[in-house]
C-alpha positions as a Markdown table, in Angstrom:
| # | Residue | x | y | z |
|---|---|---|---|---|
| 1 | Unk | -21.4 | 162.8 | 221.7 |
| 2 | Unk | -17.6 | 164.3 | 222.7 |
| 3 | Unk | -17.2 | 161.4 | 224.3 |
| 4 | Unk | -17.8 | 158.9 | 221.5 |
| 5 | Unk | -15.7 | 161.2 | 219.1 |
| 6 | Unk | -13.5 | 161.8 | 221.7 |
| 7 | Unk | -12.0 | 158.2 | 221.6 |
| 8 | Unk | -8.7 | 156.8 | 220.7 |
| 9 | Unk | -8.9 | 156.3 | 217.4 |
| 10 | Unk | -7.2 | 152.8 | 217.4 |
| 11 | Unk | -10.6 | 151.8 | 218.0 |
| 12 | Unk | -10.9 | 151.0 | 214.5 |
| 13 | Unk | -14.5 | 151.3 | 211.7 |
| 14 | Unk | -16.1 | 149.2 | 213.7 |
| 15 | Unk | -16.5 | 152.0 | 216.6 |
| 16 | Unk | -17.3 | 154.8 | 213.9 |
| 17 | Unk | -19.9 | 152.8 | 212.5 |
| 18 | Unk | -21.4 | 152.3 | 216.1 |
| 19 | Unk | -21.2 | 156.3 | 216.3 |
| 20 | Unk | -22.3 | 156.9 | 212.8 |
| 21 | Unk | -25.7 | 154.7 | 214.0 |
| 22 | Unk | -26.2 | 156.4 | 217.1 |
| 23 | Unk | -25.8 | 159.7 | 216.2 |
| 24 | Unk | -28.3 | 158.9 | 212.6 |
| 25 | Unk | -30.6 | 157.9 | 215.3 |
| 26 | Unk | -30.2 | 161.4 | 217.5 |
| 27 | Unk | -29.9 | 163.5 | 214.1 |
| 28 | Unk | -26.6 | 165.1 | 215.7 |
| 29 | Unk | -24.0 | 166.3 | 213.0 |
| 30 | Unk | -20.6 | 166.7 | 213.6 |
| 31 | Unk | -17.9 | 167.7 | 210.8 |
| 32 | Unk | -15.2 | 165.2 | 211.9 |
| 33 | Unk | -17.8 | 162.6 | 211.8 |
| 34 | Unk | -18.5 | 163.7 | 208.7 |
| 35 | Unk | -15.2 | 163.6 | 207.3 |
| 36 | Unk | -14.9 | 160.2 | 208.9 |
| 37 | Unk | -18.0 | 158.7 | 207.3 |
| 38 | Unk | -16.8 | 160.0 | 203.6 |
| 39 | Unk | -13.0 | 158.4 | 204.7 |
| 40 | Unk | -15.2 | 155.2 | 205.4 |
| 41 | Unk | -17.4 | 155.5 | 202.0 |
| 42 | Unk | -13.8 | 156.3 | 200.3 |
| 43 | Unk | -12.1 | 152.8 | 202.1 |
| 44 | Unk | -15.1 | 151.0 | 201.2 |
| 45 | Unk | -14.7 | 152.4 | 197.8 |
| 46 | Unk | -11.2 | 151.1 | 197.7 |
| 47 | Unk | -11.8 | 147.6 | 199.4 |
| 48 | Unk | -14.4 | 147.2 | 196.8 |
| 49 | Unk | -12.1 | 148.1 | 193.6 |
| 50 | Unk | -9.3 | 146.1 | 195.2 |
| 51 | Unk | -11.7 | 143.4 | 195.3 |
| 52 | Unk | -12.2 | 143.8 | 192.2 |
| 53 | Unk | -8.8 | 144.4 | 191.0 |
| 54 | Unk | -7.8 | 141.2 | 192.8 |
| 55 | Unk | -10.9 | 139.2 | 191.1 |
| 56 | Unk | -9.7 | 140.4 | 187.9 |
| 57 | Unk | -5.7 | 139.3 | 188.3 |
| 58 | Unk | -6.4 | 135.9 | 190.0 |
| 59 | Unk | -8.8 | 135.2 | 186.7 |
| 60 | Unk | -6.0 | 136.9 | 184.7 |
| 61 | Unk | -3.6 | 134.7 | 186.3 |
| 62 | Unk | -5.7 | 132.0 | 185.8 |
| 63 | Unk | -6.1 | 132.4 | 181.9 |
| 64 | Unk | -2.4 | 133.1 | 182.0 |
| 65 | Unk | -1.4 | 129.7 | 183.6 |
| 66 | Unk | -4.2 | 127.7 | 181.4 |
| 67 | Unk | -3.1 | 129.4 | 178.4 |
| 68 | Unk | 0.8 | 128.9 | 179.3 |
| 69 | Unk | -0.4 | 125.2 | 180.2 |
| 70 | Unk | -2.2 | 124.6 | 176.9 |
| 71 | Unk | 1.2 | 126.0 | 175.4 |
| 72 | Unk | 3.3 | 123.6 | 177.6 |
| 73 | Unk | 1.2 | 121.2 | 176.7 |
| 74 | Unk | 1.1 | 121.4 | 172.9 |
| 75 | Unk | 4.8 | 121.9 | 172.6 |
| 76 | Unk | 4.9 | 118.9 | 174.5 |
| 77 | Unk | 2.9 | 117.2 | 172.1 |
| 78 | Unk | 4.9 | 118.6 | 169.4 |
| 79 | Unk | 8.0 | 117.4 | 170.7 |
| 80 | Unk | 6.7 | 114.0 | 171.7 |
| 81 | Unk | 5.0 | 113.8 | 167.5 |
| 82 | Unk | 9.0 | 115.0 | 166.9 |
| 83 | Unk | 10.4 | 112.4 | 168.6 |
| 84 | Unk | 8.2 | 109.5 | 167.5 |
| 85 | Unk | 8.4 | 111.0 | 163.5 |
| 86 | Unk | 12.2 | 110.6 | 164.4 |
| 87 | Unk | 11.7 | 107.2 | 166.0 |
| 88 | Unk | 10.1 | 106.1 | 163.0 |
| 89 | Unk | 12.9 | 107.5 | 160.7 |
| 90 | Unk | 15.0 | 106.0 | 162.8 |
| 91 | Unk | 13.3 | 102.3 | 162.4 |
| 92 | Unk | 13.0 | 102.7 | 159.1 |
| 93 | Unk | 16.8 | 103.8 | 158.7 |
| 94 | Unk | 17.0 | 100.4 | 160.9 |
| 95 | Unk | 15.0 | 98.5 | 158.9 |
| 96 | Unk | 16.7 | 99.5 | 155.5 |
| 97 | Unk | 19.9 | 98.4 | 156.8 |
| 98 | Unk | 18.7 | 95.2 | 158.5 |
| 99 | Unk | 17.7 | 94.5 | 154.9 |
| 100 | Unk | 20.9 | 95.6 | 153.0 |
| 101 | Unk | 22.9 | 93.5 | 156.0 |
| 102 | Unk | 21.1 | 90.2 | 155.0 |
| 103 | Unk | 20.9 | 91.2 | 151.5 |
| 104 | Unk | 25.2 | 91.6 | 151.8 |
| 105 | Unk | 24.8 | 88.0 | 154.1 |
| 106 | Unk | 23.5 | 86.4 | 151.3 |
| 107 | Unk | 25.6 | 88.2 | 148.8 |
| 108 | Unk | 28.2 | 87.3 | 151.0 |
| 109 | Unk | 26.9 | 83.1 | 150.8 |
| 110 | Unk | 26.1 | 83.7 | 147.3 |
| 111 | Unk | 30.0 | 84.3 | 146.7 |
| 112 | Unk | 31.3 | 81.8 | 149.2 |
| 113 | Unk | 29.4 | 78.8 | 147.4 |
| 114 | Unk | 30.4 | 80.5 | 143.8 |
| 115 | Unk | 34.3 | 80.3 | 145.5 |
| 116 | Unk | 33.8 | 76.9 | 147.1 |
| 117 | Unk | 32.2 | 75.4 | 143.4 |
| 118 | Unk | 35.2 | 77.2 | 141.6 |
| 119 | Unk | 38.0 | 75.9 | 144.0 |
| 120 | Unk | 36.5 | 72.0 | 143.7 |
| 121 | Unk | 35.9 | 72.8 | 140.1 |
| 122 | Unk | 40.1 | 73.4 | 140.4 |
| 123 | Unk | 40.6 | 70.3 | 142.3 |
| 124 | Unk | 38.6 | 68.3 | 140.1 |
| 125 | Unk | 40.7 | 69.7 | 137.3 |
| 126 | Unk | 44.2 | 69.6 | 139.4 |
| 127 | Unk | 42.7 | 65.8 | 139.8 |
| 128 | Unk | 42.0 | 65.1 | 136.4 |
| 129 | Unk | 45.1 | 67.1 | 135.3 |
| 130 | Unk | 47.1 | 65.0 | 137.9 |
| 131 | Unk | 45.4 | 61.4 | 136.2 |
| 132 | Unk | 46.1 | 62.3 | 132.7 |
| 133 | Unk | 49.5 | 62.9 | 133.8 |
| 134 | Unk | 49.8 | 60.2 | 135.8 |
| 135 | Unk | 48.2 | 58.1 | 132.9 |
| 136 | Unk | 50.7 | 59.7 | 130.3 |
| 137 | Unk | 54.1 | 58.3 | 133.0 |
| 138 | Unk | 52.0 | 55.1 | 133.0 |
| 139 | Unk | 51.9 | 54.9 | 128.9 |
| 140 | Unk | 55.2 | 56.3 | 128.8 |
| 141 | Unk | 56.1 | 53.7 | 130.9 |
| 142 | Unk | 54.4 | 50.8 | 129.5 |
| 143 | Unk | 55.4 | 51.6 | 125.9 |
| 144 | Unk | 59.5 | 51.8 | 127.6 |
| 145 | Unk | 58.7 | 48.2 | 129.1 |
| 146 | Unk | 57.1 | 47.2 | 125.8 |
| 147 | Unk | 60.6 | 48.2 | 124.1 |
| 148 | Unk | 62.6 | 46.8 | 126.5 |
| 149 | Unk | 60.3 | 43.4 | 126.3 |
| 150 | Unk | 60.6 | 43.5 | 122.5 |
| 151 | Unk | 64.5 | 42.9 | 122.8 |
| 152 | Unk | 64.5 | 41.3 | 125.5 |
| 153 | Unk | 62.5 | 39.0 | 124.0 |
| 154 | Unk | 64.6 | 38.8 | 120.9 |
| 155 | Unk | 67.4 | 38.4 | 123.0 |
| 156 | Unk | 66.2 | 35.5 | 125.1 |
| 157 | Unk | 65.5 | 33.7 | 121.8 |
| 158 | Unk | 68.5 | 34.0 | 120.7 |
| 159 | Unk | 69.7 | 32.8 | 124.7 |
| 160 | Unk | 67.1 | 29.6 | 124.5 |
| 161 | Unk | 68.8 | 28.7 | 121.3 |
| 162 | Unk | 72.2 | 28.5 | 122.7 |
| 163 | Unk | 71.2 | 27.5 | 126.1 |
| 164 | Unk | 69.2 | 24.3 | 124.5 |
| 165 | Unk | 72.5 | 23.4 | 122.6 |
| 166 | Unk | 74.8 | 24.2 | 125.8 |
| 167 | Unk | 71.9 | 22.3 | 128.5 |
| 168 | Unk | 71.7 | 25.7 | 130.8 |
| 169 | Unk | 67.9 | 25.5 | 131.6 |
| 170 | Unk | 69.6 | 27.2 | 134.8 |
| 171 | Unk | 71.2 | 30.0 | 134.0 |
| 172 | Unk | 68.1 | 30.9 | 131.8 |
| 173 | Unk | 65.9 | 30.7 | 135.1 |
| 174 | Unk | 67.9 | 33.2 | 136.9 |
| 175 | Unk | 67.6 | 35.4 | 133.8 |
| 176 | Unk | 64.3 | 35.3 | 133.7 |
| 177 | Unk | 63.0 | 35.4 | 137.5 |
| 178 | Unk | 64.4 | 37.7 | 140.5 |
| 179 | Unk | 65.1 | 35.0 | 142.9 |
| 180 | Unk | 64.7 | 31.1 | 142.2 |
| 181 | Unk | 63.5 | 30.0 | 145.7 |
| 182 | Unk | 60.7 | 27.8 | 145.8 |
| 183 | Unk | 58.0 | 30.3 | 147.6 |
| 184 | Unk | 59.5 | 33.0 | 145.3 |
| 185 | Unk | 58.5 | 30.6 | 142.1 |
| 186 | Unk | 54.9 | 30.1 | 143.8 |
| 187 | Unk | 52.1 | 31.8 | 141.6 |
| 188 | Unk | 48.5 | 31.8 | 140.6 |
| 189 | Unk | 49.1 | 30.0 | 137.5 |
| 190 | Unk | 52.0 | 27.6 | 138.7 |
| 191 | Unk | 51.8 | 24.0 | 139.7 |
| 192 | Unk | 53.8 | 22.9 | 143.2 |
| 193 | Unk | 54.3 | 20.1 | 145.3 |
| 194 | Unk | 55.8 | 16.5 | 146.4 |
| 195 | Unk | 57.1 | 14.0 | 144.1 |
| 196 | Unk | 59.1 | 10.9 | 143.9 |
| 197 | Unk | 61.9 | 11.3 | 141.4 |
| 198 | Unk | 64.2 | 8.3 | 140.7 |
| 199 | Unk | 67.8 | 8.8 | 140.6 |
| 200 | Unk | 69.3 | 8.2 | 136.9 |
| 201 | Unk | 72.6 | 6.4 | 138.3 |
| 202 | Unk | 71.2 | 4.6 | 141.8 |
| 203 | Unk | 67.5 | 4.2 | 140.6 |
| 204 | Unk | 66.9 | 5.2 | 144.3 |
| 205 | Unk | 63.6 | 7.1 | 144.6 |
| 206 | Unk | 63.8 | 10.4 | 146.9 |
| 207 | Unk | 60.8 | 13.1 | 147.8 |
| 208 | Unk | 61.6 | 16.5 | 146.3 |
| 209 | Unk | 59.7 | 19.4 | 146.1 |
| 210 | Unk | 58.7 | 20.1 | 142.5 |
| 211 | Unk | 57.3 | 23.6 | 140.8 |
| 212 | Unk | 56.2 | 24.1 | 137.6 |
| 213 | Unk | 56.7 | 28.0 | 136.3 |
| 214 | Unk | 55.6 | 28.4 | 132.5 |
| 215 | Unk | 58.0 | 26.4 | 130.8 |
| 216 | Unk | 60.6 | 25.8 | 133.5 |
| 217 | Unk | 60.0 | 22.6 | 135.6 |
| 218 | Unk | 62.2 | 23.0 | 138.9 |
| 219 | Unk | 62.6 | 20.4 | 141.5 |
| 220 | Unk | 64.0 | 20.9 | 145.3 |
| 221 | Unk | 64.7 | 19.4 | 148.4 |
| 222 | Unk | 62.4 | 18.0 | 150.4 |
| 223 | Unk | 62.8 | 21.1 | 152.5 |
| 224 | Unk | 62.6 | 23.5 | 149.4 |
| 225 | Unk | 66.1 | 25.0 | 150.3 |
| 226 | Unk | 66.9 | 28.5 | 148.5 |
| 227 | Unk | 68.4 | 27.4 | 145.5 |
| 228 | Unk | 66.3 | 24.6 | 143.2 |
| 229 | Unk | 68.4 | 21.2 | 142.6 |
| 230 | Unk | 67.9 | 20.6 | 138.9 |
| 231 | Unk | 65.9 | 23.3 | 136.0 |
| 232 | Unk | 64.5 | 21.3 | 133.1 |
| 233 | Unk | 63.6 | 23.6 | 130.3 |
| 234 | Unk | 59.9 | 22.1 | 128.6 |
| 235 | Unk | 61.0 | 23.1 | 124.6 |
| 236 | Unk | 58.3 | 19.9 | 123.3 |
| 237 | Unk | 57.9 | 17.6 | 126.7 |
| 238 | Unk | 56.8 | 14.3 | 126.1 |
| 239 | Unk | 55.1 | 13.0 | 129.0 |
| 240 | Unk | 53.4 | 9.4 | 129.7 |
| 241 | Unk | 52.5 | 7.0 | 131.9 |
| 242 | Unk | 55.4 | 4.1 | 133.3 |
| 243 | Unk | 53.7 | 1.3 | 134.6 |
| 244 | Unk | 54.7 | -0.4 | 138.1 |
| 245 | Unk | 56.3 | -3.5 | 136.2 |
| 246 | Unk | 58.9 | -0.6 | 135.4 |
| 247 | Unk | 58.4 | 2.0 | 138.1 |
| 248 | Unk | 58.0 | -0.4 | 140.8 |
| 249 | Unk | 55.8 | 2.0 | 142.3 |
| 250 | Unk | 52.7 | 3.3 | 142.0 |
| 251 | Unk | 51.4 | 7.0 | 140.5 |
| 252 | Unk | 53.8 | 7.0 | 138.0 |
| 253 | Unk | 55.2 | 8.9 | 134.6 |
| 254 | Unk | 57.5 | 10.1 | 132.7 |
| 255 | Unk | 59.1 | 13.5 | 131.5 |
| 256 | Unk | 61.1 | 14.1 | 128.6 |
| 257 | Unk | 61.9 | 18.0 | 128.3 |
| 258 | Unk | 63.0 | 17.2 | 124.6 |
| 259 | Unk | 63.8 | 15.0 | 121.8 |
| 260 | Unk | 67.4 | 15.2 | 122.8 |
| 261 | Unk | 67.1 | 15.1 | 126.6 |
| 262 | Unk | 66.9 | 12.2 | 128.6 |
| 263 | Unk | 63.7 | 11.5 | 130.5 |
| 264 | Unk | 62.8 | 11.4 | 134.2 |
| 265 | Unk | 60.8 | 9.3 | 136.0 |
| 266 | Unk | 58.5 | 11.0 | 138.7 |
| 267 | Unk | 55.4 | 9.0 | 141.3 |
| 268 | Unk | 52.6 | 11.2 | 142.5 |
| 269 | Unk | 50.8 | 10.5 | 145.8 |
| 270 | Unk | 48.1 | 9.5 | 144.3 |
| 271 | Unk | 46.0 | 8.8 | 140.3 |
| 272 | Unk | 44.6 | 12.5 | 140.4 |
| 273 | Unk | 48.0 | 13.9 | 141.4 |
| 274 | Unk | 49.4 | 12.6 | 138.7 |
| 275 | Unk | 46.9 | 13.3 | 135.9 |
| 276 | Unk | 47.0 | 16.8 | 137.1 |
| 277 | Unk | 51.2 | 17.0 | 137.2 |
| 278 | Unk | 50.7 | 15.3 | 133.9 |
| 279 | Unk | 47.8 | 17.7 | 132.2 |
| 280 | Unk | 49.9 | 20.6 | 133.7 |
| 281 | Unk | 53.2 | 19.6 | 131.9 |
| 282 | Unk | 52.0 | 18.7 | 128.7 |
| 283 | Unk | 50.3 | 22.5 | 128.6 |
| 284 | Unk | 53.7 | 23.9 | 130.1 |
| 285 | Unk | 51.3 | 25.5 | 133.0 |
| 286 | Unk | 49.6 | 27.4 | 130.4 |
| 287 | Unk | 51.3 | 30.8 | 131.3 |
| 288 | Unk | 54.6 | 30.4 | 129.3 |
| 289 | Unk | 55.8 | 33.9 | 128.2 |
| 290 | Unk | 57.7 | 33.0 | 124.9 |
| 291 | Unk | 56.7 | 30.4 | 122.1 |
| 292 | Unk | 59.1 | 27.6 | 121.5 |
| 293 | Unk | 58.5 | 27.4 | 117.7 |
| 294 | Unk | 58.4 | 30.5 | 116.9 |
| 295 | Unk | 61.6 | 31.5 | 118.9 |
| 296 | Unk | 63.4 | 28.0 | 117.4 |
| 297 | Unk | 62.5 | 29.4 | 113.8 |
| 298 | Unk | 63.8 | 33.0 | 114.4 |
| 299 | Unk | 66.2 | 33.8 | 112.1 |
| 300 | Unk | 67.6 | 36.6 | 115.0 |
């Protein structure tokens, strides 16, 4: 038994326990032993409560981490409901002004077609403004020219009057038309082209170029040079056909510009040339500007 106590004791509970046995088994007691075996009751003690004590802050740490988690976790979900109820502010903050944008685009379109309708409604009115203007110079102008053809016309009947008595057919041709060459003379209502004429002296018969202008017959060169040859004046023609006894050719007639004039003697190329020459110069080419009577019984 001093033996077994005896021992080092770095031999641990296990070697105690051993002894405590053996010695139960011989009924020996010992008051070390004893003291030993109450040590070991006291360190089982103390395992046990640590156990215990261990048990009890692992589950306390184990509420502690579920309950921080659950807190983690529902602040979480608090911030995540924050964020969306702000992400849903925030769409409907977008929302609102995608609207008032496309509500101020089609203000905006609203007021560029009002501005485009007012600004042709302007032109429109410049344009009309600009017309009635324009229309105003144009009456203006017409009722100048209307004056200036009132006296002129007085004044050319008092010219044909004088100009019968003086024979200047001529002179009242250049007063009356720009430029008395033969393409100049050429209109919609004149008559033009090739005749014979007979010479009064000779009684030769030449080709000249003949056009009739209202009342003004004028006859040119064969080669219509600038300035016309002759100017008969038409006051009360007489014109009529001269057989080829007297003509001795064919197509033939006569024109006398007035009582007092002496006649000419003029051969178509043919029968409907000459009925045409002669239709056309008893009417005077139907587009005379004055009227012989009433100018010859003016008293201005």
């Amino acid at each position: 038994m001093s033996d077994v106590v005896g021992l080092d004791r770095s031999d641990g509970l296990r070697t105690l326990l051993t002894t405590d046995d053996a010695d139960a088994a011989s009924g020996v007691s010992d008051p070390l032993v004893e003291e030993l075996r109450a040590a070991l009751a006291a360190l089982r003690d103390v395992n046990k409560r640590l156990q215990e004590e261990k048990e009890e802050i692992a589950n306390q740490a184990k509420e502690f981490i579920r309950s921080k988690r659950e807190e983690y976790v529902n602040q979480a979900k608090s911030f995540v409901q924050c964020l969306v109820h702000k992400k849903d502010d925030l769409d409907a903050q977008l929302n609102a002004a995608r609207s008032n944008l496309a509500k101020a685009q089609d203000s905006l379109k609203e007021r560029d077609a009002t501005i485009k309708s007012l600004r042709e409604q302007i032109a429109k009115s410049d344009a009309e403004i600009r017309e009635k203007e324009k229309i105003e110079r144009e009456r203006a102008k017409l009722h100048t020219e209307l004056d200036g053809a009132k006296a002129t016309n007085k004044y050319f009947g008092r010219l044909l009057s004088k100009l019968e008595l003086t024979g200047e057919p001529r002179m009242l041709a250049g007063l009356v038309y720009p430029s008395l060459a033969a393409d100049a003379l050429d209109a919609p209502d004149a008559k033009s082209g090739p005749l014979w004429s007979q010479s009064q002296k000779r009684k030769t018969w030449k080709q000249r170029q003949f056009v009739l202008r209202e009342n003004l017959l004028f006859c040119f060169s064969a080669t219509r040079r600038e300035a016309p040859k002759t100017v008969m004046l038409l006051s009360s023609p007489v014109i009529d056909e001269v057989p080829k006894s007297r003509a001795t050719r064919d197509f033939c007639f006569r024109v006398q510009p007035s009582a007092h004039k002496a006649e000419v003697l003029l051969c178509a190329i043919d029968d409907a040339d000459k009925q045409e020459w002669m239709a056309r110069l008893k009417g005077g080419s139907g587009g005379k500007w004055w009227d012989k009577p009433k100018l010859s019984g003016s008293n201005n």
